[in-house]
C-alpha positions in Angstrom: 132.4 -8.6 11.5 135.8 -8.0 10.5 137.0 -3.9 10.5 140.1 -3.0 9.1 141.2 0.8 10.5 144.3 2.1 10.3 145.8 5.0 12.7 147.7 7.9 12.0 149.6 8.1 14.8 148.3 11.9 15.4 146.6 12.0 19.2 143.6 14.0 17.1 142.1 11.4 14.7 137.9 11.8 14.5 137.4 8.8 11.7 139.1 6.6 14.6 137.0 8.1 17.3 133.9 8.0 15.1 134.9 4.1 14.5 135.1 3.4 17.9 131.8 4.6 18.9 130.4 2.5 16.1 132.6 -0.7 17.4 131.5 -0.1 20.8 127.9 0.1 20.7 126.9 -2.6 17.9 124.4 -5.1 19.8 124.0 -7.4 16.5 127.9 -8.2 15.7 131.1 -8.5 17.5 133.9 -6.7 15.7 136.9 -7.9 15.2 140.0 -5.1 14.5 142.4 -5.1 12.5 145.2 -1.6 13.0 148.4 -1.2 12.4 149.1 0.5 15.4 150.0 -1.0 19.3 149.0 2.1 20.8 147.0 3.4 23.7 143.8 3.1 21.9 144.7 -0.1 20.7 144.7 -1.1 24.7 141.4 1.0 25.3 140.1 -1.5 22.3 141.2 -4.0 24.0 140.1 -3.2 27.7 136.5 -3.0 26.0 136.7 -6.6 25.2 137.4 -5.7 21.3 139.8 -8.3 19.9 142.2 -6.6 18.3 145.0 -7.8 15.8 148.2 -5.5 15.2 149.5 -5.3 11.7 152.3 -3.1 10.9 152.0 -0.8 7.4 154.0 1.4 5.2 152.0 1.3 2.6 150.5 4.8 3.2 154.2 6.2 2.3 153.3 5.2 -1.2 154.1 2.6 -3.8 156.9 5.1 -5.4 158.6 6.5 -2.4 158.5 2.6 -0.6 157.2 0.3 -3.1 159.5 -2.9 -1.1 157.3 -1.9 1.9 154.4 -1.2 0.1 154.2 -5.3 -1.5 155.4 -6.5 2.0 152.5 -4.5 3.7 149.7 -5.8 1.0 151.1 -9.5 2.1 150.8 -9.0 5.3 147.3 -7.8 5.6 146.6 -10.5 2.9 147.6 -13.3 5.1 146.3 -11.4 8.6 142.6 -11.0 7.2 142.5 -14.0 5.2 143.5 -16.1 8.7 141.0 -13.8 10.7 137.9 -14.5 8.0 138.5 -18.2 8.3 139.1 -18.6 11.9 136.0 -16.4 12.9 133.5 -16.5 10.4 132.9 -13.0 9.5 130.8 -12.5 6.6 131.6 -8.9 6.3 134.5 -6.5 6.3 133.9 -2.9 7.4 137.1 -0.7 5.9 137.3 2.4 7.8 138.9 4.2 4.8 140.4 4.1 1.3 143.7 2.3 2.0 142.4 -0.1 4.4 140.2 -0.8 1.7 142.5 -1.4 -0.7 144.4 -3.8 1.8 141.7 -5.8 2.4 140.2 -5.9 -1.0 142.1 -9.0 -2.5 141.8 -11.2 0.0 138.1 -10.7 0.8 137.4 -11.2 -3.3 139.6 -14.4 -3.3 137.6 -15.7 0.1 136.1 -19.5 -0.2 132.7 -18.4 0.8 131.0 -15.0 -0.4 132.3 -11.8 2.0 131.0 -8.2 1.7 132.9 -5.1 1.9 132.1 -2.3 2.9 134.0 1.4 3.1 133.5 4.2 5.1 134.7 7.7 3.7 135.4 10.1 6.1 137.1 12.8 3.9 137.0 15.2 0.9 139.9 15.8 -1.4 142.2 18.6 -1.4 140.5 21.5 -3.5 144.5 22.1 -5.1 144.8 18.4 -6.2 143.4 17.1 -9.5 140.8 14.4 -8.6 142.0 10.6 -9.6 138.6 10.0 -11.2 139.7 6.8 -12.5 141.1 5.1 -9.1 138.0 6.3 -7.0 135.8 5.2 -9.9 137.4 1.7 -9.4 137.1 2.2 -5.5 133.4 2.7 -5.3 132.7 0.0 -7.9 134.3 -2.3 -5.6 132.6 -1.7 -2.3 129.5 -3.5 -1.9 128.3 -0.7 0.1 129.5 2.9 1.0 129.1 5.0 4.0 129.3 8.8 3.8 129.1 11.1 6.9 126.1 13.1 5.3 124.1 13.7 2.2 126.7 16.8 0.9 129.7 14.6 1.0 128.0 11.5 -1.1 126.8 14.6 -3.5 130.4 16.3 -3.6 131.9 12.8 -4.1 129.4 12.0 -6.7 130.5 15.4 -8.6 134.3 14.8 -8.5 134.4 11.3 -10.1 130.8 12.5 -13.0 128.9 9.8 -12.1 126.6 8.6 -8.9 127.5 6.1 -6.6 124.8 3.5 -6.3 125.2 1.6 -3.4 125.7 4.6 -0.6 124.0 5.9 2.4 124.8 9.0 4.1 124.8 7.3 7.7 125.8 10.1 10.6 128.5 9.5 13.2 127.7 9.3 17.2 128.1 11.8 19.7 128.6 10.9 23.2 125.9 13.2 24.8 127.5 11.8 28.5 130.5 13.4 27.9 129.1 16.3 25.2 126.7 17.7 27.5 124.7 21.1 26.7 126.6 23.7 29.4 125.8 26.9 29.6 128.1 30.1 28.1 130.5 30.4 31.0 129.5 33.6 33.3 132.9 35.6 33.5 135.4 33.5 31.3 137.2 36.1 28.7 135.8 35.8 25.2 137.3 32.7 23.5 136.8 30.9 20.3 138.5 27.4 20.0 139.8 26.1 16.7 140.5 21.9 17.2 142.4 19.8 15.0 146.3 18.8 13.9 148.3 21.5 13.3 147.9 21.0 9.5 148.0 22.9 6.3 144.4 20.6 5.6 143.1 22.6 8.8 143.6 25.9 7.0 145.1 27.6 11.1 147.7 29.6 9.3 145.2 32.0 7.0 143.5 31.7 10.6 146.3 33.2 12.5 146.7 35.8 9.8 143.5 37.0 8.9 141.4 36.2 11.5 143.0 36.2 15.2 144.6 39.5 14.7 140.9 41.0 14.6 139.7 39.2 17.2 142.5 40.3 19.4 141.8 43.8 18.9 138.1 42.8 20.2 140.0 41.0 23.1 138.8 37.7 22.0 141.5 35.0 22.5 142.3 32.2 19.8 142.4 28.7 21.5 144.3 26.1 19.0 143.7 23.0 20.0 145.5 19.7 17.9 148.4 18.0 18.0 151.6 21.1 17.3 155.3 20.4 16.6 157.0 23.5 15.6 160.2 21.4 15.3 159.9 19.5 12.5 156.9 20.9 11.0 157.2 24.4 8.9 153.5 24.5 8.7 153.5 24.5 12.4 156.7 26.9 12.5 154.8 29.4 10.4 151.8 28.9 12.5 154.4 29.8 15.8 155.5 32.7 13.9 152.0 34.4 13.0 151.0 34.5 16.2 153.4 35.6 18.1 153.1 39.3 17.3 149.4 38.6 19.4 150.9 37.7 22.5 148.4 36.2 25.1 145.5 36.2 22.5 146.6 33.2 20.8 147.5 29.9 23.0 148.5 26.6 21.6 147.0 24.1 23.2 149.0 20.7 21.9 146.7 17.6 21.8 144.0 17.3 24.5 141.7 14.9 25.5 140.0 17.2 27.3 138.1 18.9 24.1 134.6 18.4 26.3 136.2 21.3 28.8 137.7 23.1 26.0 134.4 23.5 24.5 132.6 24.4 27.4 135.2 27.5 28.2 134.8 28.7 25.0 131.6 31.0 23.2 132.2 29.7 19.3 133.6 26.6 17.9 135.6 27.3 14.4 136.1 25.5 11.7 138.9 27.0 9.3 139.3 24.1 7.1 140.1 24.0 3.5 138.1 20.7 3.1 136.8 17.9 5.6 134.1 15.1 5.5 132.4 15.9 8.6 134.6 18.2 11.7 133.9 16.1 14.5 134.3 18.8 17.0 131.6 20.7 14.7 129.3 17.9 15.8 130.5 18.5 19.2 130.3 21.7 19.7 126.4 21.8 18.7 125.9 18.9 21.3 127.2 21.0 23.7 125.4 24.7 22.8 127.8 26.1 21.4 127.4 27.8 17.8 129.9 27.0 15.1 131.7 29.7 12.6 132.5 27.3 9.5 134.4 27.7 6.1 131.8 26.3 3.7 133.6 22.6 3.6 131.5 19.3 3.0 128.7 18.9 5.4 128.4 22.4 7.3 125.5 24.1 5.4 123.8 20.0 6.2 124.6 20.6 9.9 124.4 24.1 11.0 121.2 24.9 9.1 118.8 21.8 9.3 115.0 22.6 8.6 115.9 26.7 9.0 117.3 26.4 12.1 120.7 28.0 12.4 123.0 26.8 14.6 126.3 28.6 13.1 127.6 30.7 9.8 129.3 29.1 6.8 131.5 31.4 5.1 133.7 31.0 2.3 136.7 28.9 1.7 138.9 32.0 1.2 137.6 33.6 4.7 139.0 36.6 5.6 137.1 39.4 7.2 133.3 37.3 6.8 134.5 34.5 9.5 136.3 37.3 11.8 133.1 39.4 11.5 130.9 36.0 12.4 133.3 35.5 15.3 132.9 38.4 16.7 129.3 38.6 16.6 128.8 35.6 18.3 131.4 36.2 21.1 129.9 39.8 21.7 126.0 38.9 21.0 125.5 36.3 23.7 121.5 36.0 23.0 121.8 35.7 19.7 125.2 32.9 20.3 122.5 31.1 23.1 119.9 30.8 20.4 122.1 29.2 17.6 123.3 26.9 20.2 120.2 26.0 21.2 119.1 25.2 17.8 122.3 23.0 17.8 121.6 21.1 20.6 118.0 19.8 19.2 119.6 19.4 15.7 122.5 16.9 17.5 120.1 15.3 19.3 118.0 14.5 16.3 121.2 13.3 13.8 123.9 11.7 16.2 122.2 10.0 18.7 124.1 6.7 19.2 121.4 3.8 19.3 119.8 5.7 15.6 123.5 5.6 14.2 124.3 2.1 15.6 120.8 1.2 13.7 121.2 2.7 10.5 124.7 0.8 10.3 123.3 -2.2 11.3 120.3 -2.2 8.8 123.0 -1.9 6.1 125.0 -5.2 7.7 121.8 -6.7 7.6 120.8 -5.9 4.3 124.9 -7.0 3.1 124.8 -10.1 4.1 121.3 -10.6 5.3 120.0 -11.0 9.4 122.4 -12.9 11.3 121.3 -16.4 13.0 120.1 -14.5 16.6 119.0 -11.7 15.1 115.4 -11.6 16.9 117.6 -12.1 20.2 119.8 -9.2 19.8 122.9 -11.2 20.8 125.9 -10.7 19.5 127.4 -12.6 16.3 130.1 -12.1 13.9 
């Protein structure tokens, strides 16, 4: 199987870390990578016995601001997955996201022998952006098949373009229950509430830092922001520096960390202050790890943090204000109450993100692409 994922270049990057946990478990097909990046995860790819081909891009600057490197880029990954098709066999291609899509779209169609295709999306649109109905109505009709990260983001997809997407699932991503282990609320810690992700206007921290943290400061509860932060070139992140600096010690920026396992441990609430998202991977986390999650009401969080009447967090609304800083506070003063939502999110993890379900439900769909490879009764291996 051939997947095509491309990297930001942000340290943050949950489709990426959802891929690899996908790549790294399948027992029924050996992936074969295509990024664009030589970076330290490309090496970690590599170190797992992943064999990985580099392929530079530009063409996520845009066909009007580089439309040169845009046509070079679309050749390139023409001729790399083209040569990568023939020389291993693959009979599908696994795009880990619009644009990889698109780049690998043309020569998997053009292919001697029959290929499928198959896209995961891992993101929402913008609320503030007028929905290209026509170009996503085009991208799904492509796709042999379509992955969502949950049943609220096929549905919220399905609204934005009228019309339903056929050949779907709503297949979960994996959490690493080694590394996300339930802990208990730390004993004598200060009140804390981690917010994880880039420094981003996407990641909604500034109405965070305005609205929310200077409540929560006044109830001594310090803001951790966790997420790659560059207050140099960034206004976004500039404003961010500015709005909290009248709150001293109560806010910390925390820079990238790959340490979010300990983060999440020191902390009593995870918080999610997005303006839109597919699925928060540290959402998932966090309820692997007991820990109750204070969400805006983006794709996915009434799915997760209320499965089957079991709350395991509180969704407020996309224009929080004083509903998430009164949920945070609750939580962070109400330890029973934060001990039994986080209990419920243990159970509910365990049930949705378990690795060798996920790992099956993408499988089945490989499978049912292209049918059962060659060993399948063996569970060897195959492209």
């Amino acid at each position: 199987m051939l997947v095509v994922a491309l990297q930001t270049g942000a340290g943050a990057n949950g489709g990426i870390a959802s891929l690899t946990e996908i790549m790294r478990s399948l027992d029924r097909y050996r992936p074969v990578l295509i990024t664009n990046l030589d970076s330290a995860l490309t090496e970690k790819w590599r170190a797992e016995g992943i064999e990985v081909h580099v392929v530079p891009e530009q063409a996520s600057r845009g066909i009007r601001k580089a439309p040169l490197a845009t046509a070079m880029t679309y050749w390139r990954y023409f001729r790399a997955v083209r040569r990568i098709l023939n020389s291993t066999g693959a009979r599908i291609v696994h795009a880990n996201d619009p644009l990889a899509f698109q780049l690998a779209l043309t020569p998997v169609r053009v292919a001697r022998r029959s290929v499928r295709l198959a896209l995961n999306v891992r993101d929402t649109l913008s609320p503030d952006r007028p929905v290209p109905r026509k170009r996503y109505r085009w991208l799904f009709a492509q796709a042999d098949h379509t992955f969502f990260l949950s049943q609220d983001m096929r549905s919220r997809w399905e609204q934005a373009i009228d019309r339903p997407i056929a050949a779907a699932s709503a297949t979960y991503s994996i959490v690493d229950f080694e590394r996300f282990r339930t802990t208990p609320l730390p004993d004598e810690a200060p009140a804390s509430v981690l917010v994880s992700g880039v420094i981003c206007v996407k990641k909604g921290q500034l109405r965070y830092l305005e609205k929310v943290a200077p409540r929560l400061a006044q109830a001594n509860i310090v803001s951790w922001l966790s997420g790659d932060f560059d207050d140099t070139n960034s206004d976004y992140a500039k404003a961010c520096a500015e709005a909290a600096r009248p709150l001293g010690e109560h806010v910390r920026f925390l820079g990238y960390r790959s340490d979010i396992p300990d983060l999440i441990a020191g902390a009593r609430v995870v918080c999610v202050a997005s303006r839109y998202e597919g699925l928060m991977r540290t959402m998932i986390e966090a309820m692997a790890m007991g820990r109750p999650v204070v969400s805006t009401a983006v794709a996915s969080a009434r799915e997760m943090l209320a499965v089957d009447g079991r709350p395991a967090g509180t969704v407020v609304s996309l224009d929080f204000g004083d509903d998430m800083a009164d949920a945070l506070i609750d939580l962070c003063s109400d330890l029973g109450k934060n001990s039994a939502l986080g209990a419920n999110g243990a159970l509910i993890a365990r049930e949705l993100f378990e690795r060798r379900s996920v790992v099956e439900a993408y499988q089945q769909v490989y499978d049912d692409l292209w049918g059962p490879p060659p060993n399948h009764k063996r569970r060897s291996k195959s492209s």
